[in-house]
MARDORO-871395 format. One record per residue (C-alpha): x, y, z; residue in three letters; residue number from 1. Coordinates in pm, 1 decimal, decimal comma, always signed. Each point is the difference from the previous one (the first is absolute). Layout:
% residues N
          X          Y          Z   gutor   figu
          X          Y          Z     ala    NUM
...
***
This chain:
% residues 111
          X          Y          Z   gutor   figu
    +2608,0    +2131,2    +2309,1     unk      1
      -26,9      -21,9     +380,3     unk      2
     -340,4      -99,1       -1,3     unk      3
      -83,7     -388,6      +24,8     unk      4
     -303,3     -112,0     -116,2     unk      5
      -97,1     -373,4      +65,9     unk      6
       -2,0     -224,2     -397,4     unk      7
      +31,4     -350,1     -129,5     unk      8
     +131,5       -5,6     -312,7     unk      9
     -105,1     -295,6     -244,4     unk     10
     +232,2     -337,6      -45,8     unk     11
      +50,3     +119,1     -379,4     unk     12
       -3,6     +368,6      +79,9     unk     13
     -306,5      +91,0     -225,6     unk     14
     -193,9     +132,0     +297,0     unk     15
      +28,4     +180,6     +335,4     unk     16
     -251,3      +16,7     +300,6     unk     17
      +35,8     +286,4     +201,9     unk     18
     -156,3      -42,2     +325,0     unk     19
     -206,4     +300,8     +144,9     unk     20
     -110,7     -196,5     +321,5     unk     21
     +289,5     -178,6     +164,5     unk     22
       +7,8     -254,5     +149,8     unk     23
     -360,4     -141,1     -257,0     unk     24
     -217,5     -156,5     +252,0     unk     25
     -274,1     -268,2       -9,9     unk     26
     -277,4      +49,8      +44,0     unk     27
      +36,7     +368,2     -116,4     unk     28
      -49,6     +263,9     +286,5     unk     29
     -279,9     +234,7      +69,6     unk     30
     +250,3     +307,1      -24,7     unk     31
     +200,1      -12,8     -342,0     unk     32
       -2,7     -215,3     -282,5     unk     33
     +236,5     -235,0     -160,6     unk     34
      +88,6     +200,1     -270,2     unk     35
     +234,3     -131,9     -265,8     unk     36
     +167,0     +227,5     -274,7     unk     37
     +103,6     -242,2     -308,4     unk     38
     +242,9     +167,5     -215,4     unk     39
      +73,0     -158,1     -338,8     unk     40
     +322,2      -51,7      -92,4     unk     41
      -30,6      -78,4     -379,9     unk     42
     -252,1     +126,1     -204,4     unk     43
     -395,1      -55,5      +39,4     unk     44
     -299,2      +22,8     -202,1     unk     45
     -298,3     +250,8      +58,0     unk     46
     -292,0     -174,0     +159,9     unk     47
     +197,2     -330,0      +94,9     unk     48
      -65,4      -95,5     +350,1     unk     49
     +232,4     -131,6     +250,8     unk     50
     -115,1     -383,6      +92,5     unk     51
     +156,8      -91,9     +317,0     unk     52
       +9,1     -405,4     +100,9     unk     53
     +109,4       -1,8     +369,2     unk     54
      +58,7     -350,0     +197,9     unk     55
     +148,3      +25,7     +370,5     unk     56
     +277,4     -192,7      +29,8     unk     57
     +181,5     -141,0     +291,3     unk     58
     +415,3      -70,0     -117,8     unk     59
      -91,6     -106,1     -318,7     unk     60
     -358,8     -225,6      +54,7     unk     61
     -290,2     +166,6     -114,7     unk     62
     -280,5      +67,1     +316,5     unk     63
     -372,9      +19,3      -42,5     unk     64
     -172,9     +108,7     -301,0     unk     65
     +162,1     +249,3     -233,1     unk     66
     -225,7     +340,4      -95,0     unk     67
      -21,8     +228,4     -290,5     unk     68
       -2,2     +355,4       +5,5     unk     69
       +0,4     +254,7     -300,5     unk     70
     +103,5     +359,0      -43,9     unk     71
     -203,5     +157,0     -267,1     unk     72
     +204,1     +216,0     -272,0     unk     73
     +314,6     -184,5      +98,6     unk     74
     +254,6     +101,3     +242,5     unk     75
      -57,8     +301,1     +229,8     unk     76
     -114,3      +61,7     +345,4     unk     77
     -215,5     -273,2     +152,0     unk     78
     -145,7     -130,8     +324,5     unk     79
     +119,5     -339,7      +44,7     unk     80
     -115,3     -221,6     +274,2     unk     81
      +62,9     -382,1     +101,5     unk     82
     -231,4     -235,6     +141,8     unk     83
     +244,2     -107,2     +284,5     unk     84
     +361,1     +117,7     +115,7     unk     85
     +306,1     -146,1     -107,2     unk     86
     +281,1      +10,0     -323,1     unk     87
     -214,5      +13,0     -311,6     unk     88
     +143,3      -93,5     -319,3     unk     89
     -167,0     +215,9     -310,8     unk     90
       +8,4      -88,5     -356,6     unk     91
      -52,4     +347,3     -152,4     unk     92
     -132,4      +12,3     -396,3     unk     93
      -71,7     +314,8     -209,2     unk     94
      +51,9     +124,0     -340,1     unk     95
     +189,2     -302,6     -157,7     unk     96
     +261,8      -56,9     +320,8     unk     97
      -10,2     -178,4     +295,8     unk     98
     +214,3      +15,0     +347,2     unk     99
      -15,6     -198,3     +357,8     unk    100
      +24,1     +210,6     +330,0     unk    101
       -6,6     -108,4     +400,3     unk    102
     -194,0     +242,6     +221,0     unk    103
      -33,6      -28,0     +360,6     unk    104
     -310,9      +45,7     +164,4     unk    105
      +21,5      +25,5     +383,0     unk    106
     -287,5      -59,5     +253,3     unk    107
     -227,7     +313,0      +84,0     unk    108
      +33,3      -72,9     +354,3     unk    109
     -253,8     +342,7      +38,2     unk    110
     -349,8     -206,7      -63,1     unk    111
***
């Protein structure tokens, strides 16, 4: 209980990312990953993959070109990296249910 541990929790409180690299930095580093653990708040379905859409957003205008990225077998640890830093704005879909997140990913300033 006296333990903090860095998590965004989804706008309709189906999912949770728990952040094991914090701050998540673009482009990734050459040292540690960053590694994402999804946790599931409702129930899932074997073999249903977590289908991230992700758009970077500046206030509430969409920036660039939005990218995909999937977590096979649905949500669980993954390795989640972002073309560019900046607040990203996922649309997470798995096993029937769907939830929105904002992650921040700061500028490796180590490359």
């Amino acid at each position: 209980p006296t333990q903090r541990v860095p998590h965004v929790l989804g706008t309709s409180g189906s999912i949770t990312a728990i952040l094991f690299a914090y701050p998540l930095l673009s482009p990734p580093p050459h040292d540690h990953n960053n590694k994402i653990l999804w946790v599931s708040r409702v129930a899932t379905k074997p073999s249903s993959d977590l289908l991230i859409a992700a758009k970077r957003m500046t206030g509430t205008r969409r920036v660039g070109s939005p990218v995909g990225r999937r977590v096979p077998g649905g949500p669980g640890p993954s390795l989640i990296n972002l073309p560019s830093p900046g607040c990203w704005r996922l649309t997470l879909r798995w096993s029937g249910h769907v939830d929105r997140l904002d992650l921040q990913y700061a500028t490796n300033r180590s490359r």
